[in-house]
N, C-alpha and C positions, 0 to 999 in steps of 0.2 A: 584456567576454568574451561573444562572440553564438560562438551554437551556428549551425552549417551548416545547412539545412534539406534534410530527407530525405523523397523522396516513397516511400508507403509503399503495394504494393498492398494491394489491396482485402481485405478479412474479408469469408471465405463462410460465411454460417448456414444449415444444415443439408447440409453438404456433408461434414459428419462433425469430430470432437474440434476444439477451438479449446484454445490455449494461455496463458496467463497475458500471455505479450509479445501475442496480439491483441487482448486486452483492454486492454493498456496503451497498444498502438499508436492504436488507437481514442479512448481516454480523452484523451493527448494532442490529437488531432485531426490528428493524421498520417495513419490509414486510415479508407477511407471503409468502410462495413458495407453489404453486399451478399446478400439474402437470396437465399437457390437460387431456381431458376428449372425444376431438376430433374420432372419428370411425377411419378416416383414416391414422391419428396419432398412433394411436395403432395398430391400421391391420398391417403398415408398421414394428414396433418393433416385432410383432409378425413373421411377414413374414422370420425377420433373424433368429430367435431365430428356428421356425421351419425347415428353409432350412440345418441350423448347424443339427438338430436330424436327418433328411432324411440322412442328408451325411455320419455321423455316422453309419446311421442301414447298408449302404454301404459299410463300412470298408473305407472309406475316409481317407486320412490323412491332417492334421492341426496341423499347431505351435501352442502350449502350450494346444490343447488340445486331441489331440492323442498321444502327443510327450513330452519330457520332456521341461522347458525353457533354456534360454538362450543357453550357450554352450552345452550343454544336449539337444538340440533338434533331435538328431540321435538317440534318445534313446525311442524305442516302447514302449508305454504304453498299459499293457492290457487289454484289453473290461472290464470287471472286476472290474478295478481297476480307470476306468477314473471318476467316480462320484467322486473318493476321490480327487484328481488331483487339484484343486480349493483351496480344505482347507489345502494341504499340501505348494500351494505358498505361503499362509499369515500366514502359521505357522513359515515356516525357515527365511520369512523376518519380524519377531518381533524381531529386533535388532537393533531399533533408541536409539538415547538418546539425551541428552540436554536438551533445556527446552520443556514444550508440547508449542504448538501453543494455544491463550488463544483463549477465547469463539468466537471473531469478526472471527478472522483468520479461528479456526476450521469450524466456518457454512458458510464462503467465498470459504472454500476446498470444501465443501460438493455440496455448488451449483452448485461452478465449474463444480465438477463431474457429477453432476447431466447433466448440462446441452449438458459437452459433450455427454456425451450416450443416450440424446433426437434426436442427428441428427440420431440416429437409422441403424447406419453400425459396431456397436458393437455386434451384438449376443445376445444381451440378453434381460431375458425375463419383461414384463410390471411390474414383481410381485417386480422385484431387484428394479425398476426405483422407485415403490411405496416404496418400502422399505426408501429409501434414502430420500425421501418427507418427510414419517414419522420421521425420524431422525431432518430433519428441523421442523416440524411443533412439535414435541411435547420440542423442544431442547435437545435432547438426542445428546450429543457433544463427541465423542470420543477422550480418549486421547490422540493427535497424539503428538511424540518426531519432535522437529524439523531438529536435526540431522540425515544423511544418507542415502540422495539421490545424486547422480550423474548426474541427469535432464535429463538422457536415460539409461535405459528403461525408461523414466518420472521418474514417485514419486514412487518407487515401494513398497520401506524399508516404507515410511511415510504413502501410501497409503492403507496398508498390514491392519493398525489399524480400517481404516473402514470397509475395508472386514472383518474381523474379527467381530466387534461391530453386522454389520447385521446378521452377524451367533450365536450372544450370549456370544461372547466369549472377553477376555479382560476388561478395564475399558472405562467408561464413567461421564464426570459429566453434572449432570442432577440435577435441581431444586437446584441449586447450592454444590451438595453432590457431591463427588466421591463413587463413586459404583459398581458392577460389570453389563455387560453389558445386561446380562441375567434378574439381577431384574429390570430393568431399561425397556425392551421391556417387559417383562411380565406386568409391573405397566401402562403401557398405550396400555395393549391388543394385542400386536404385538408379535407372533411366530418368532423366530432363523429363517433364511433363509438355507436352503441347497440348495448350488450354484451348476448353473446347468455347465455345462463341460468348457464356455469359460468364464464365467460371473468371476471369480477371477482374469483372465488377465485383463477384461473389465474393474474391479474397478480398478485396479492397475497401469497398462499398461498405463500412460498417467501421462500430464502435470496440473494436475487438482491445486498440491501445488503451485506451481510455480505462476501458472495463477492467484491463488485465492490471492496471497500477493502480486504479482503485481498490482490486481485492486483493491490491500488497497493502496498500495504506490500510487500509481496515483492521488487516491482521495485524500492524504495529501499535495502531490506535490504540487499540481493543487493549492490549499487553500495556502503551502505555498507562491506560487509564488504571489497570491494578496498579503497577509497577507506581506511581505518582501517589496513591493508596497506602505504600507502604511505608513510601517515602516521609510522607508525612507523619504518620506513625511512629517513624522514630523521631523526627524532627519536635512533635510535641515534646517527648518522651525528654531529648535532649536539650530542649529550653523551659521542662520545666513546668509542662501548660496544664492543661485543664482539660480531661479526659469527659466530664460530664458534659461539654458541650455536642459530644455524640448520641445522647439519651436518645432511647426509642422512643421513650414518650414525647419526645421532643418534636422528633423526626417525624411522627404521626400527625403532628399538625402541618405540615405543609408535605403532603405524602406522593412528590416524584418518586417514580420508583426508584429510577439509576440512581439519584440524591443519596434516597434512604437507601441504596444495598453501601453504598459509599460509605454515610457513617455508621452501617454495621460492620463492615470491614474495619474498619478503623474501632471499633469495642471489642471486637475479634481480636486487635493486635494489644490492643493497650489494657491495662487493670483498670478497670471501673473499679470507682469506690471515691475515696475523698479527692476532692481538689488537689492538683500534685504539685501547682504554683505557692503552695502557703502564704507567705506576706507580700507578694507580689503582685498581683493582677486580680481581677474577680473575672475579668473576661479577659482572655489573649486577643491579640491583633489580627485582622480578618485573615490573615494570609494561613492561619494555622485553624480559626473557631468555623473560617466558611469554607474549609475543603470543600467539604462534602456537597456545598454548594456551587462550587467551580468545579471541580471534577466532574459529579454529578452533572453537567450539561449535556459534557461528552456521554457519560454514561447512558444518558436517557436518549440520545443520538441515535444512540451504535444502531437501537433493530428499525427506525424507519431506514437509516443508512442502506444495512446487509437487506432491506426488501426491494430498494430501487438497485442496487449492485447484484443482486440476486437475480430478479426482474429482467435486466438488462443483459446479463450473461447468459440465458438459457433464451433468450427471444432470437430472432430470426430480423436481422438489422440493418440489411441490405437494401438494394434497389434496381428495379424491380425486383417483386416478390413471386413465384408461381405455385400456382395453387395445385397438386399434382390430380388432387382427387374431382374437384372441377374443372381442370383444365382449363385455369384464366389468368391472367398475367396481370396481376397489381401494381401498377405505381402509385407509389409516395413516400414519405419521407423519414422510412424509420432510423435512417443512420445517422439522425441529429441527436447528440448526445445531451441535450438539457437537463435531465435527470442524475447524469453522472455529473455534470459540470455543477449541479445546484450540491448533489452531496458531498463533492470535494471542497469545493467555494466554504458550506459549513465545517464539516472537519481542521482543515485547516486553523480558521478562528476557534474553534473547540479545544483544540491541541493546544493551538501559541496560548491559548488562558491558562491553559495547565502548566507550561514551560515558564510563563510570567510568576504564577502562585508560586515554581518551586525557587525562581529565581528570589522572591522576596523572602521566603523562608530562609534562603541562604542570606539573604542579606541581616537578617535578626539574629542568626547564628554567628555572624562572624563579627559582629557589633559588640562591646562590653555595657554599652548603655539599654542596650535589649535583650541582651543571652542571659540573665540570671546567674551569675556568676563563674559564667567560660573564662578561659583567658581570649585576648584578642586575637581576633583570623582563624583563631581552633588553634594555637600553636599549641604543638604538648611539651617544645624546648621546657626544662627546668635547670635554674642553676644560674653560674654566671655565662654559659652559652645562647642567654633567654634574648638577649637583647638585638643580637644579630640574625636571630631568625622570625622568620616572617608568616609560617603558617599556609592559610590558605587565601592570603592575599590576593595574591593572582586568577586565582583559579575562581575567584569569585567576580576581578573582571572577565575574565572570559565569561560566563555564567551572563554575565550583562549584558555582552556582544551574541551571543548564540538568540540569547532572550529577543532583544533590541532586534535584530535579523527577522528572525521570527515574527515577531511584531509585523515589521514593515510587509510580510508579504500574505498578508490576511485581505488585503484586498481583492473582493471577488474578481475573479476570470470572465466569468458569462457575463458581465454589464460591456465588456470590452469586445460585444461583437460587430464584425468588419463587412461588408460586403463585397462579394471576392467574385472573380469569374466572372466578366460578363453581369454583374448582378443578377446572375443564376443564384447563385448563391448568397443570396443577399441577408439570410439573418441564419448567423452560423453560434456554435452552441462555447466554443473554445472547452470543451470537454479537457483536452487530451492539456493544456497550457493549467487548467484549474488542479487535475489530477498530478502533473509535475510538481507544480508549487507545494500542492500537499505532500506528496513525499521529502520534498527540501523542508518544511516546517515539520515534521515528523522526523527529519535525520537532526534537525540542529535540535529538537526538542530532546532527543534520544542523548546526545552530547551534554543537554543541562541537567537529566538523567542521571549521566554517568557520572559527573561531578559532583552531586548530591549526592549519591551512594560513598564516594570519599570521603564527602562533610557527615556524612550522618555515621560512619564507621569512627571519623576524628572525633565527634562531640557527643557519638555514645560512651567511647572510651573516657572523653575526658567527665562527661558528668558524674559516670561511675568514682573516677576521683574525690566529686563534691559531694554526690550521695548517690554510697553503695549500692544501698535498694532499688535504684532506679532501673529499670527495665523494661522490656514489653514480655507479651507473650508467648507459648511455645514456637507456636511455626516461623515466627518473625525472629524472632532468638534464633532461632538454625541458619536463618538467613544471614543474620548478623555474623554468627561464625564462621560461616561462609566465606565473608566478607574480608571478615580479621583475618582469616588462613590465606588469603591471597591477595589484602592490600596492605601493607605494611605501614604503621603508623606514622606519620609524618612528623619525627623530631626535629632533625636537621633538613635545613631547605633542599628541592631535592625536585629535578624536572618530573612532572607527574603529568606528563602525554603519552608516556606506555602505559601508566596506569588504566590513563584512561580510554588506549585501544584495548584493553583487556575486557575491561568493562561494557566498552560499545559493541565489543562482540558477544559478551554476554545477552545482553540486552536483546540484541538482533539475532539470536538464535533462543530465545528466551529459556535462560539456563533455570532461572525460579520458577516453579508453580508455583503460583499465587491464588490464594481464596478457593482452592479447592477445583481448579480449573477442570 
């Protein structure tokens, strides 16, 4: 199953708002990032970057860059000593660990960053912004740990590796090598940066990690919430249910919108008309009659979600702030990620409900007291080879373990805040810990996904055995062929974890349009 390849234009930073898909488009490594090249866009980066040096030659004072950070802000720093001041924040904060963030994530961080410090009330200078362009355009990906942020100050610990990387220092993989980051700008012509006095809070100081997994999460979301859509679709289709529980007229009485686009999706795939249960049911079991009503949470989610994710990647989320056009230096606290950490906190629970619905529809499918006359597990053994095989047995505890996982980690992030530093920091947002966990319920929900898409290829095949007629409609039929053309049906028992890398790369490069995307 290869996805087409789509060339994607360019992403303009500072050309005004960037969306969640240019972050994504980026991430993949579909667009290239292209910073303005605009006069007045520049004059304005400039204008802070210069009003910071006037205020200096003044004896000015400024958090984090006259003064020590965090709880050390009472602490003078000498004339002298302020050019070092930069290199020594992303020295003491090289203390992440865990796994790195891979390639999509780490160039999702970088944009992010990028983009906040395009709205130009960061201080700093056009050479850092170019700097950070180059890092995308030649993929020089620093190693960032995903562990060891507290989502305020921002990303400090995770975002320390790219200040670092722009100065030469630390690792990078580049051209798929891990390397240091010194041969790595030297091999594509680009000198170490020395940061000018604020520009190490600039990179640092901000919700750039946070931001950057959230608008990976979103765009999985988003696909699962179709992809779970369809799913169901055939799963009625294959137990047999009851297609009028989708009626618009229905639907118009309790009229969320995300709800209602849900059960029109699902009238979209299936043949309205009679009851398709005959002497079975008058009403199917919630897991198949309330899609549209679980699903549908997610779905009515997604646009407050993409407005606080939105929001949050084109704002200016550091600290201090400089005002270029008055000339005033702002403190306060915008690189607390509450916003990100409350929309991942939700998703998360959003999803795993979607992962549990599909999980119990598989459990009805693989039942003979519930399928309407399957055989058991889905086996499509026939004969006297029937008895020794098992179907989808297995694959439906896994389905329970991915689920059950899932589950367990819907517990909000942000009620678990720590006071850290000195109790500087004393109510932090856990942004970047809420946005991890939803990517991990999002990948194991994509795995219950992939398993479903098996079951539902097994028990469209096999209901076609019990009646013909049984079907969905056009576009979801193409899907199904799809399906059949490259999962082969499960007679004899038969490890099915290629299958389902097959599938979870489908999934994750979303090889279906769905609903007219």
């Amino acid at each position: 199953m290869t996805q087409p390849h789509i060339e994607h234009p360019a992403v303009g930073f500072g050309r005004g708002p960037l969306t969640i898909e240019d972050i994504v488009a980026i991430a993949s490594h579909g667009a290239p990032a292209q910073l303005s090249t605009d006069a007045a866009f520049r004059a304005r980066i400039a204008r802070g970057a210069a009003y910071l040096d006037r205020l200096l030659e003044d004896d000015g004072v400024v958090y984090g860059v006259t003064t020590g950070y965090g709880d050390s802000c009472t602490v003078a720093i000498p004339r002298e000593l302020l050019g070092e001041l930069p290199h020594h924040l992303f020295a003491y904060h090289g203390c992440g660990l865990g796994r790195f963030l891979d390639a999509d994530e780490t160039r999702a961080v970088l944009a992010a960053r990028l983009a906040s410090l395009c709205v130009g009330m960061s201080g700093v200078s056009v050479a850092l912004l170019e700097g950070l362009e180059a890092l995308l355009q030649n993929d020089i990906l620093p190693l960032i740990p995903a562990e060891g942020s507290v989502g305020a100050s921002g990303d400090l610990t995770p975002l320390s590796y790219v200040a670092a990387v722009l100065c030469g220092e630390r690792e990078v993989m580049h051209r798929g090598v891990r390397r240091s980051a010194a041969e790595a700008l030297a091999e594509v012509g680009r000198a170490p940066l020395r940061l000018r006095p604020k520009e190490g809070l600039a990179i640092m100081n901000g919700t750039a990690v946070m931001t950057a997994l959230a608008c990976l999460a979103f765009d999985r979301a988003q696909y699962l919430s179709r992809l779970a859509t369809r799913l169901t679709a055939f799963n009625v289709v294959a137990n047999a249910g009851n297609a009028r529980h989708f009626d618009a007229t229905l639907f118009a009485a309790k009229p969320h919108p995300g709800q209602g686009r849900i059960a029109e999706r699902l009238r979209h795939d299936l043949y309205h008309g009679a009851q398709t249960n005959g002497d079975h049911r008058l009403q199917d079991r919630y897991s198949l009659r309330c899609a549209p009503h679980v699903i549908g949470v997610l779905e009515d989610a997604l646009p407050f979600m993409r407005q606080w994710i939105e929001t949050e990647l084109n704002s200016a989320n550091d600290n201090p702030l400089v005002d270029p056009e008055a000339e005033r230096i702002l403190h306060g606290g915008h690189f607390y990620g509450g916003h990100i950490a409350f929309a991942m906190d939700a998703m998360k629970n959003a999803v795993a409900n979607v992962a549990d619905l599909l999980d119990r529809q598989l459990a009805l499918l693989v039942d003979t007291r519930f399928n309407h006359g399957l055989p058991s597990n889905l086996s499509a053994a026939t004969g006297p080879r029937a008895p020794i095989n098992h179907g989808l047995k297995a694959l439906q505890i896994s389905v329970s373990a991915w689920t059950a996982e899932a589950l367990k980690l819907t517990m909000p992030a942000s009620v678990f805040s720590r006071s850290t530093e000195c109790h500087n920091q004393d109510k932090v947002s856990m942004g970047t810990i809420a946005a991890r966990d939803c990517l991990r319920v999002i990948e194991l929900s994509e795995q219950v996904a992939a398993a479903m898409l098996i079951a539902a290829r097994q028990a469209l095949h096999l209901r076609r055995r019990v009646t013909p007629e049984a079907g969905v409609t056009e576009e979801a039929a193409a899907m199904l062929v799809d399906l059949e053309a490259h999962i082969e049906l499960v007679e004899e028992d038969r490890a099915l974890d290629a299958d389902l890398r097959v599938l979870l790369a489908a999934i994750r490069t979303q090889r279906w349009r769905l609903y007219a995307e």
